[in-house]
C-alpha positions as a Markdown table, in Angstrom:
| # | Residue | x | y | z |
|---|---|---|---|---|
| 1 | Unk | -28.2 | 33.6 | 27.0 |
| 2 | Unk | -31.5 | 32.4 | 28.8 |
| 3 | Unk | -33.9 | 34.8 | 28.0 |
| 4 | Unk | -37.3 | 35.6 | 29.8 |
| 5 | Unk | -40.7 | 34.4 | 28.6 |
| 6 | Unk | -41.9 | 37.9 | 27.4 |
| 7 | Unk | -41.6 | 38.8 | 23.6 |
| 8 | Unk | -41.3 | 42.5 | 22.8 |
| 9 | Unk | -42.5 | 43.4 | 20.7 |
| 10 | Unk | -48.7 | 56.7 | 7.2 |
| 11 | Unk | -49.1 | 59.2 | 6.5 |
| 12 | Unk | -48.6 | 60.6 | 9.5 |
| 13 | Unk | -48.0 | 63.7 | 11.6 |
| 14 | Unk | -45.6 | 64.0 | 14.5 |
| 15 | Unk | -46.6 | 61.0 | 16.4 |
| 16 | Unk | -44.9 | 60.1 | 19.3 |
| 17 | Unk | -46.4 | 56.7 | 20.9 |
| 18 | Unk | -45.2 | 55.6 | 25.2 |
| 19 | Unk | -42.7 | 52.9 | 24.8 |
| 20 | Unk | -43.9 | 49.1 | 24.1 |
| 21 | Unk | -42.0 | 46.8 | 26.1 |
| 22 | Unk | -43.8 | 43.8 | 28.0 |
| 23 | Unk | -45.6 | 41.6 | 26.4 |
| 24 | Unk | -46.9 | 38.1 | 26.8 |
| 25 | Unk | -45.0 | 35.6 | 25.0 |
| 26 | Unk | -47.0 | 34.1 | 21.6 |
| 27 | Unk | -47.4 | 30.6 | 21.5 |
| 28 | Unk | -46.0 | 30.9 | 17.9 |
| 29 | Unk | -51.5 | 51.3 | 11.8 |
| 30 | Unk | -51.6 | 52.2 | 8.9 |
| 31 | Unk | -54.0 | 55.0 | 9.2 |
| 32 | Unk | -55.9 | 56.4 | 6.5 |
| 33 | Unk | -53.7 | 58.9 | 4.5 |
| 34 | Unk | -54.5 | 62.3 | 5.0 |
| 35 | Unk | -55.2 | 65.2 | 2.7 |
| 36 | Unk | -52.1 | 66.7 | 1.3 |
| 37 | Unk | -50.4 | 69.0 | 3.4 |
| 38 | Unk | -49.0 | 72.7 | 2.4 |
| 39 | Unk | -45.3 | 71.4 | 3.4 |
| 40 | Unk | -44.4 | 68.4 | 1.1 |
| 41 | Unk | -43.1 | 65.1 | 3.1 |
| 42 | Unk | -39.2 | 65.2 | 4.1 |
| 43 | Unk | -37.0 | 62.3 | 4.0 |
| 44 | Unk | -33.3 | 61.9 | 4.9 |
| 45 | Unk | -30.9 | 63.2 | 2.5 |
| 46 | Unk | -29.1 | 59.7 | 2.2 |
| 47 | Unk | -29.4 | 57.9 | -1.3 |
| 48 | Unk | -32.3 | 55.5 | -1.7 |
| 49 | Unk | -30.9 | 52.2 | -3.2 |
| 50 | Unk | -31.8 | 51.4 | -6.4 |
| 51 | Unk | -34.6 | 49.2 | -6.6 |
| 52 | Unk | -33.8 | 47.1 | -9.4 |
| 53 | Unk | -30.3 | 46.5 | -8.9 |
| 54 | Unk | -29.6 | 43.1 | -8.1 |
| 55 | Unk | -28.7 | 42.3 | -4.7 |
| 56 | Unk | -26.2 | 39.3 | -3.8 |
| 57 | Unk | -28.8 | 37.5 | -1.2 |
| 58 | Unk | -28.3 | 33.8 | -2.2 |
| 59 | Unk | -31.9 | 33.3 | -2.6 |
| 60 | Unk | -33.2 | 30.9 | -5.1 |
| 61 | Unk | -36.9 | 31.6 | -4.5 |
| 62 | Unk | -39.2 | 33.9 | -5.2 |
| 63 | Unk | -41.5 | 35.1 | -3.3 |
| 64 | Unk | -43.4 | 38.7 | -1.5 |
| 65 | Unk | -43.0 | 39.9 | 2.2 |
| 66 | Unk | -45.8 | 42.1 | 3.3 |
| 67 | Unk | -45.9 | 43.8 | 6.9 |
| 68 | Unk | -48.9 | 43.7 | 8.7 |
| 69 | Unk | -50.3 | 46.8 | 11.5 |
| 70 | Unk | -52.8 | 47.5 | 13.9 |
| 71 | Unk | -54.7 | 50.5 | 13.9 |
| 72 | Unk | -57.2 | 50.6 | 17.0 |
| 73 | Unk | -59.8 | 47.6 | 15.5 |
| 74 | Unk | -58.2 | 47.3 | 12.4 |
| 75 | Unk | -55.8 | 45.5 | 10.7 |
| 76 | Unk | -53.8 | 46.3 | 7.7 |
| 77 | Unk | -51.3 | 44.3 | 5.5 |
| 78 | Unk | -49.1 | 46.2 | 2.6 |
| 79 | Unk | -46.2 | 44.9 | 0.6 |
| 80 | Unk | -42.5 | 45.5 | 1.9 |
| 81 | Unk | -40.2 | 43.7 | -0.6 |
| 82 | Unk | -40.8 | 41.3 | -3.6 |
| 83 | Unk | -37.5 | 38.6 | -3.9 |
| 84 | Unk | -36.9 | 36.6 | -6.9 |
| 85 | Unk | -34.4 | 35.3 | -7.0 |
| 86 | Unk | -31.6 | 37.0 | -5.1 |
| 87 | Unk | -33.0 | 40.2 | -6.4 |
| 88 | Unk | -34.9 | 42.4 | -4.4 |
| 89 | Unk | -36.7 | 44.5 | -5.8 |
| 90 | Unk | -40.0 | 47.5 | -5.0 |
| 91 | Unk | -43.4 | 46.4 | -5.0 |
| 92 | Unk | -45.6 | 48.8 | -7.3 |
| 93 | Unk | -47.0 | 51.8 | -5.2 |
| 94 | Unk | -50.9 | 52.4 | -6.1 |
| 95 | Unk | -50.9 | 56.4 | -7.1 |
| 96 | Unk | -52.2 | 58.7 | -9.6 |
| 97 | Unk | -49.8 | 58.7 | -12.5 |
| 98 | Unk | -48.9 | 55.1 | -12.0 |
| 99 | Unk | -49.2 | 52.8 | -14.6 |
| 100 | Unk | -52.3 | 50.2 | -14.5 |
| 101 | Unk | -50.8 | 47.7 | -16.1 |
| 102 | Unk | -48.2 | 47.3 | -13.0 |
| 103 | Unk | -50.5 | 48.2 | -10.2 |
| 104 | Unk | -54.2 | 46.5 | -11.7 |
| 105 | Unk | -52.0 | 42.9 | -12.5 |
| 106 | Unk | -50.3 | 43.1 | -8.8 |
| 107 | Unk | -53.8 | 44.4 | -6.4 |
| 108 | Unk | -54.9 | 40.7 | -8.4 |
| 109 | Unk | -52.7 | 38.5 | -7.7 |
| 110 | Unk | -51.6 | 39.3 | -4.0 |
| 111 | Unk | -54.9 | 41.9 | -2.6 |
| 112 | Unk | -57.7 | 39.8 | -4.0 |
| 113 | Unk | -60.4 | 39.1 | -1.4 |
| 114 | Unk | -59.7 | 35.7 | 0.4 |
| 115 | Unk | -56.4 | 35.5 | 0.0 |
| 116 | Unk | -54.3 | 33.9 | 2.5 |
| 117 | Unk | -50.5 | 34.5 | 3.8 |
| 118 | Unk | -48.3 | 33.0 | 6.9 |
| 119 | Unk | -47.5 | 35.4 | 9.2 |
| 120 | Unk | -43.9 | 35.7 | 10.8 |
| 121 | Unk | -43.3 | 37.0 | 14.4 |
| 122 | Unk | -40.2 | 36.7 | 15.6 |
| 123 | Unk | -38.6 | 35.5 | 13.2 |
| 124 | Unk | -41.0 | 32.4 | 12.9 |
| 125 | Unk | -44.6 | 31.4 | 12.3 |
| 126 | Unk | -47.0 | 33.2 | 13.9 |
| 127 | Unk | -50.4 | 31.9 | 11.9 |
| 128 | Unk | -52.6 | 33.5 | 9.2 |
| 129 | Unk | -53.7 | 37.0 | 7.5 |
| 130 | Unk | -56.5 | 36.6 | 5.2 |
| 131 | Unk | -57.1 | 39.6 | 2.5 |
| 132 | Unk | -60.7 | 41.4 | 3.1 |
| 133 | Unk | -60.7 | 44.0 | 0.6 |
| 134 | Unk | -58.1 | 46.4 | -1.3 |
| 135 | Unk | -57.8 | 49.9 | 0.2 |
| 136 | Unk | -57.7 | 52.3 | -2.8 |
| 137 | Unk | -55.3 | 55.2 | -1.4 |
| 138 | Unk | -56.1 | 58.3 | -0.4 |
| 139 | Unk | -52.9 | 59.6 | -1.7 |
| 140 | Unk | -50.7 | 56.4 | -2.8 |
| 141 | Unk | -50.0 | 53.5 | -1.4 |
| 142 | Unk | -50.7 | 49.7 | -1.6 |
| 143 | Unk | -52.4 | 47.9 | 0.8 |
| 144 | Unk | -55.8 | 46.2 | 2.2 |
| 145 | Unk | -57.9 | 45.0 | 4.9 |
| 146 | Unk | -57.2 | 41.6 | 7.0 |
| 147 | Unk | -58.5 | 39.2 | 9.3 |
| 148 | Unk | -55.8 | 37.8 | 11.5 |
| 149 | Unk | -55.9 | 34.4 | 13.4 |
| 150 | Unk | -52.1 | 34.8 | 14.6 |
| 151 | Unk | -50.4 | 34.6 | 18.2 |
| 152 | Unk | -48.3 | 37.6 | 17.3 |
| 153 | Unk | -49.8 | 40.4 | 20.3 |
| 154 | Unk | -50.1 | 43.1 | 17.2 |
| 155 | Unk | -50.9 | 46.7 | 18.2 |
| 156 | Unk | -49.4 | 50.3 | 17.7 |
| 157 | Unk | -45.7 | 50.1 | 17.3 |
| 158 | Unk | -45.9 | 46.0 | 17.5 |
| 159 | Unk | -46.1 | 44.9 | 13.9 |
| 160 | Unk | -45.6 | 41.5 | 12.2 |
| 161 | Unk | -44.7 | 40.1 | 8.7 |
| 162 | Unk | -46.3 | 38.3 | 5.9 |
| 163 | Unk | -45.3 | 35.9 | 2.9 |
| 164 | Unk | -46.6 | 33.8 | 0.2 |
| 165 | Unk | -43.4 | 31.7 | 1.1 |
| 166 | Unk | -44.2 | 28.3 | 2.3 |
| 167 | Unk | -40.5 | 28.1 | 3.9 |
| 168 | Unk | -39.4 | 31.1 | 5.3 |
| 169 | Unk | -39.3 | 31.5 | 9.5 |
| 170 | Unk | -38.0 | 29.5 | 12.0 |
| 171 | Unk | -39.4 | 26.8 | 13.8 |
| 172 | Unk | -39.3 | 29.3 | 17.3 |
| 173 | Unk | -39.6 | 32.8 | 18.0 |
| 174 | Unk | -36.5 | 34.5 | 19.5 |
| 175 | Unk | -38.0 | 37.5 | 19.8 |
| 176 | Unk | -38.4 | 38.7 | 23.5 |
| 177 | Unk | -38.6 | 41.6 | 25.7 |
| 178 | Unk | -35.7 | 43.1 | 26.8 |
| 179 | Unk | -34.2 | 42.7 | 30.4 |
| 180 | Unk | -34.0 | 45.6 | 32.5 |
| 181 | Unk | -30.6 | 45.2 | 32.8 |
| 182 | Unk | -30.1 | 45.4 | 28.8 |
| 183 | Unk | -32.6 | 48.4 | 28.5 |
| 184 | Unk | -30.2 | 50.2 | 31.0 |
| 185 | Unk | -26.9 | 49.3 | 28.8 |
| 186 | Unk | -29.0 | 50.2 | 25.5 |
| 187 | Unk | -30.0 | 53.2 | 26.8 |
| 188 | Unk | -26.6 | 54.7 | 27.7 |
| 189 | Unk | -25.3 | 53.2 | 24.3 |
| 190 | Unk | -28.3 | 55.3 | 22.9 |
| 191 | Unk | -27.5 | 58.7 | 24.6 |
| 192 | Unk | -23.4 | 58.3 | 23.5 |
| 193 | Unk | -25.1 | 57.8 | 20.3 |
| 194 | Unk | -26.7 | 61.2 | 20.3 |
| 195 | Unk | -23.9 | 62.9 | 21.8 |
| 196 | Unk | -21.7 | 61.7 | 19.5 |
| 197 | Unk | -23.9 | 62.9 | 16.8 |
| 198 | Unk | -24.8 | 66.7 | 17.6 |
| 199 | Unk | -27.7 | 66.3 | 20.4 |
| 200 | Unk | -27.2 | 68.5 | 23.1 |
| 201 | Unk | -26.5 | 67.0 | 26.8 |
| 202 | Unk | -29.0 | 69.6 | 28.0 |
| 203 | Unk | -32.1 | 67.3 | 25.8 |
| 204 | Unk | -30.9 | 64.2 | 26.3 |
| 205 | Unk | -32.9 | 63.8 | 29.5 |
| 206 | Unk | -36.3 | 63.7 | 27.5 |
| 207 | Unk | -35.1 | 60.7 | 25.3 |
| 208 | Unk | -37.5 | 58.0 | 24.6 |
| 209 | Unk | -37.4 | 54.7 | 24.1 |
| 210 | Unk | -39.8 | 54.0 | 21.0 |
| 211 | Unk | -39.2 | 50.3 | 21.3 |
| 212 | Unk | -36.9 | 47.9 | 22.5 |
| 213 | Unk | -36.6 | 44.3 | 21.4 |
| 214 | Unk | -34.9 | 41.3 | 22.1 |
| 215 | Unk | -34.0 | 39.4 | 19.4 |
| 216 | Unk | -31.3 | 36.7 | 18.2 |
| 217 | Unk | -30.7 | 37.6 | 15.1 |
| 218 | Unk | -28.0 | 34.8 | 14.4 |
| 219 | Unk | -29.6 | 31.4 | 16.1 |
| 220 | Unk | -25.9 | 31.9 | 18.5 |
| 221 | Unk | -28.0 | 32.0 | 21.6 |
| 222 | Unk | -27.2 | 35.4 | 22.6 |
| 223 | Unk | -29.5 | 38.3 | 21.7 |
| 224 | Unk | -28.8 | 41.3 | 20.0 |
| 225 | Unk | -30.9 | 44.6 | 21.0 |
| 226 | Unk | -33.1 | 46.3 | 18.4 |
| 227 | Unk | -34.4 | 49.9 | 18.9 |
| 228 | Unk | -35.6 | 53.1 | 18.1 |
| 229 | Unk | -34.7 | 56.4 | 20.6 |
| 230 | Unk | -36.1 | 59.9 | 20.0 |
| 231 | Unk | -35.0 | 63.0 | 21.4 |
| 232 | Unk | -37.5 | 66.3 | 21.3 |
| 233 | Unk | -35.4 | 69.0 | 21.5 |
| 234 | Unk | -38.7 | 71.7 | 21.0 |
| 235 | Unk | -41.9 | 70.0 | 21.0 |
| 236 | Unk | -43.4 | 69.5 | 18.0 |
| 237 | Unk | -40.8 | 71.1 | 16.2 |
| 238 | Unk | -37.2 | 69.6 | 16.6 |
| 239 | Unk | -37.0 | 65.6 | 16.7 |
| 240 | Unk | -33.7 | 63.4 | 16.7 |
| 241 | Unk | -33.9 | 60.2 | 16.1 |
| 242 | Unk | -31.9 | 57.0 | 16.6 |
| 243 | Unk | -32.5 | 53.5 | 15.3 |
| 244 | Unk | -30.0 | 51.3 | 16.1 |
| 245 | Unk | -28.8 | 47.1 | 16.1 |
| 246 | Unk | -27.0 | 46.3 | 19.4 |
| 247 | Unk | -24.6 | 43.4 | 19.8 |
| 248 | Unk | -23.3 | 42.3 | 23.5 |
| 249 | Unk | -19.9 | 42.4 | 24.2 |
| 250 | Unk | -20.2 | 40.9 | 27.3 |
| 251 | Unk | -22.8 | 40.7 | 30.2 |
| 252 | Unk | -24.1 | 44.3 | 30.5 |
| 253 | Unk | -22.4 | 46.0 | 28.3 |
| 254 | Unk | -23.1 | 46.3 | 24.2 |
| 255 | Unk | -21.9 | 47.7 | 21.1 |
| 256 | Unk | -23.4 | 49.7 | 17.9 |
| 257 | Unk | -23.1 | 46.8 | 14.9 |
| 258 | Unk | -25.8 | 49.8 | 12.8 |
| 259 | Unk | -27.1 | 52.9 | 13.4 |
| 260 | Unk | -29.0 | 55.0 | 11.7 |
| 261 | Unk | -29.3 | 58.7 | 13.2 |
| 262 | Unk | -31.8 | 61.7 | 12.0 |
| 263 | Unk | -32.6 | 65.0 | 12.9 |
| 264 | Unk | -35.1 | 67.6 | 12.0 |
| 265 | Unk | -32.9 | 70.2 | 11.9 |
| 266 | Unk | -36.0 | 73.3 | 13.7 |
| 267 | Unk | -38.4 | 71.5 | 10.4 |
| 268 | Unk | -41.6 | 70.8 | 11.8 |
| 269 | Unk | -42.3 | 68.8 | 8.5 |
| 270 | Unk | -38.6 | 66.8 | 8.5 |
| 271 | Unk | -38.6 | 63.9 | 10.8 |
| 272 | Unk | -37.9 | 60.2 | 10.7 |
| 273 | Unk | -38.5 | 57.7 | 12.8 |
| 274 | Unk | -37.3 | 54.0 | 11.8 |
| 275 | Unk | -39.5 | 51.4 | 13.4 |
| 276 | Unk | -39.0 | 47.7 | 13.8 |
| 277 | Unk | -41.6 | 45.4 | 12.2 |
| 278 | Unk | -39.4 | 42.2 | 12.3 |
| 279 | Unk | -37.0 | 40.0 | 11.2 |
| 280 | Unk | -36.4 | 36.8 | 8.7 |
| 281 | Unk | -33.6 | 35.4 | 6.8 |
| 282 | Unk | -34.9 | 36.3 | 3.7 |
| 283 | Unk | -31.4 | 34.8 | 1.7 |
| 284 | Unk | -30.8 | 31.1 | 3.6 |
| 285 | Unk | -27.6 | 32.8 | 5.3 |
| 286 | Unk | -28.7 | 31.9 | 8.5 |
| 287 | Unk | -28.7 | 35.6 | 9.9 |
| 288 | Unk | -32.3 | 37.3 | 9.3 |
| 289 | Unk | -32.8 | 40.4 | 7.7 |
| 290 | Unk | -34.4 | 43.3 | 9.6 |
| 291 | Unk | -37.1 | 45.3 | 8.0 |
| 292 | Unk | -38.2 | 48.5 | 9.5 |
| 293 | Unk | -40.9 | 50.7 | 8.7 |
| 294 | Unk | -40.1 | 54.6 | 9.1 |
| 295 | Unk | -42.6 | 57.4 | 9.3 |
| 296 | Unk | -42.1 | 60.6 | 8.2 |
| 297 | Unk | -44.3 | 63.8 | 8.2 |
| 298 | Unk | -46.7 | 62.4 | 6.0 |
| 299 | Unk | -45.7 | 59.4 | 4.5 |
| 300 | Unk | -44.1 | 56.0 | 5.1 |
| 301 | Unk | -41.6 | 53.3 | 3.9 |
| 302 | Unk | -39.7 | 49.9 | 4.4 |
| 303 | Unk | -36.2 | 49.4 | 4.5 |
| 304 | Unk | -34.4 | 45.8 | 4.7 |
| 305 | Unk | -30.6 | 45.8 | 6.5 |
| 306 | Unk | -28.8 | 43.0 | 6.7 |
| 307 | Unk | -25.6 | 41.6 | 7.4 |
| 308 | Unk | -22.8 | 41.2 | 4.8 |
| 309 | Unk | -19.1 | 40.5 | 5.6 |
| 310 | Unk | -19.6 | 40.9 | 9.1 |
| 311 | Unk | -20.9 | 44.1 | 8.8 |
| 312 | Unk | -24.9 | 45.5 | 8.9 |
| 313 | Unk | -26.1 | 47.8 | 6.0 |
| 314 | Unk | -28.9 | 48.6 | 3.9 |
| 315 | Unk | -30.3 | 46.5 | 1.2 |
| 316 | Unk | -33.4 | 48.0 | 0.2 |
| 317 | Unk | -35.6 | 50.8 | 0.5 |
| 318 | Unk | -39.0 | 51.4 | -0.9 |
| 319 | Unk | -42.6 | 50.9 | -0.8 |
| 320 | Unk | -44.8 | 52.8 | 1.6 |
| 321 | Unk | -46.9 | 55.3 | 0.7 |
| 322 | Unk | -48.6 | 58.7 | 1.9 |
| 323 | Unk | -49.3 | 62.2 | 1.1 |
């Protein structure tokens, strides 16, 4: 597949962002948390993996993955995953109640004023974040200022990785903006999606395209399609939500390899909204991992999917922070 020179690219309350789709191609938000709120944050009902289990990745190094945001002037870095290994495992969350001698020995080590880590766009190297200053949380959280000297075109809903690795990314980027044609043949895959799941026909004409991306996942040459789709069904109020990893079958025309649908169910304070950040192979496999970052009503966290057997699932879940 030739593709086109373009790459595509918390607390917080019902946010819904216009779609991020052209961008110019590199030549490689976390907001402040808000006061508690009277409803307590919802998450989806499935099982959070266990953090410390050991995960079967491969991996015989060790090192951290942090995503990097934009918020307006901004910019923000806060630790996804630690690896070490082939274990992957939670990065300590900074919060009342948590023990110093887990969160004091990590803000050192990884947050301390100069420090510098490679970004990865794309699946490859995309330059430099340098640590500013630690952000103590509001509510909890992990995370700190940057300054970025990077080619990856950051801003809201457009994030980027970080690492202490020396190795990991590509030598390219195959991260691109989507086609018209494939943002047609996503979309219908994305509305069968919410059909097939309990959202109304009568809604489905006010579905959104979060963000659409591009990506070969696999180093095959051919893309797969990365997105997130929301549906309001009462504004405000009733938000479905669709995050799904497309594979083409042919020329036009794709298929669901993951998905991962949500709905508020009438709660103004239950929503989910997965978000890309990016994509590396964090185990040697040759396939990158995907790690998104999902907001809910006032809090955030990561999860890593990745392909085993054939087949996409999750492999962690964790981090974040909020109210």
């Amino acid at each position: 597949m030739k593709f086109p020179n373009l790459i595509a690219p918390a607390c917080a309350g019902l946010l819904f962002l216009a779609p991020v789709f052209a961008q110019t191609k590199p030549a490689a938000k976390k907001t402040t948390p808000q006061k508690p709120a009277a409803k307590p944050a919802a998450k989806p009902t499935d099982k959070k993996p266990d953090a410390k289990k050991a995960i079967p990745t491969g991996s015989a190094t060790k090192f951290a993955v942090f995503a990097v945001t934009k918020a307006e002037t901004v910019n923000y870095i806060e630790p996804v995953v630690l690896v070490d290994n082939g274990v992957f495992s939670e990065p300590p969350v900074d919060a009342d109640g948590h023990s110093e001698k887990t969160i004091k020995p990590f803000i050192a080590k990884y947050f301390k004023a100069g420090t510098a880590y490679r970004m990865i766009f794309g699946g490859a190297s995309a330059g430099t974040a340098t640590v500013t200053k630690y952000l103590p949380p509001g509510c909890s959280g992990t995370s700190a200022q940057a300054r970025l000297k990077t080619t990856a075109p950051l801003k809201p809903k457009v994030y980027a990785l970080a690492t202490d690795s020396p190795t990991l990314g590509g030598a390219r980027s195959t991260r691109f903006a989507p086609t018209v044609a494939e943002r047609e043949a996503a979309a219908a895959v994305a509305k069968s999606a919410f059909t097939r799941n309990g959202t109304p026909d009568t809604v489905l004409e006010r579905m959104k395209s979060e963000n659409l991306t591009a990506a070969d996942l696999d180093g095959d040459g051919t893309a797969e399609l990365i997105g997130t789709f929301t549906v309001e069904r009462k504004q405000y109020e009733f938000v479905d939500s669709l995050f799904v990893i497309l594979e083409r079958v042919e020329p036009g025309k794709y298929k669901i390899a993951f998905e991962f649908y949500y709905s508020s169910k009438g709660d103004e304070a239950a929503i989910a909204i997965p978000l890309l950040v990016d994509y590396a192979d964090l185990d040697g496999d040759k396939v990158a991992e995907v790690i998104v970052r999902t907001t809910y009503y006032e809090s955030h966290d990561f999860t890593v999917f990745g392909r085993r057997k054939g087949k996409w699932q999750k492999l962690f879940q964790g981090a974040g922070g909020g109210c």
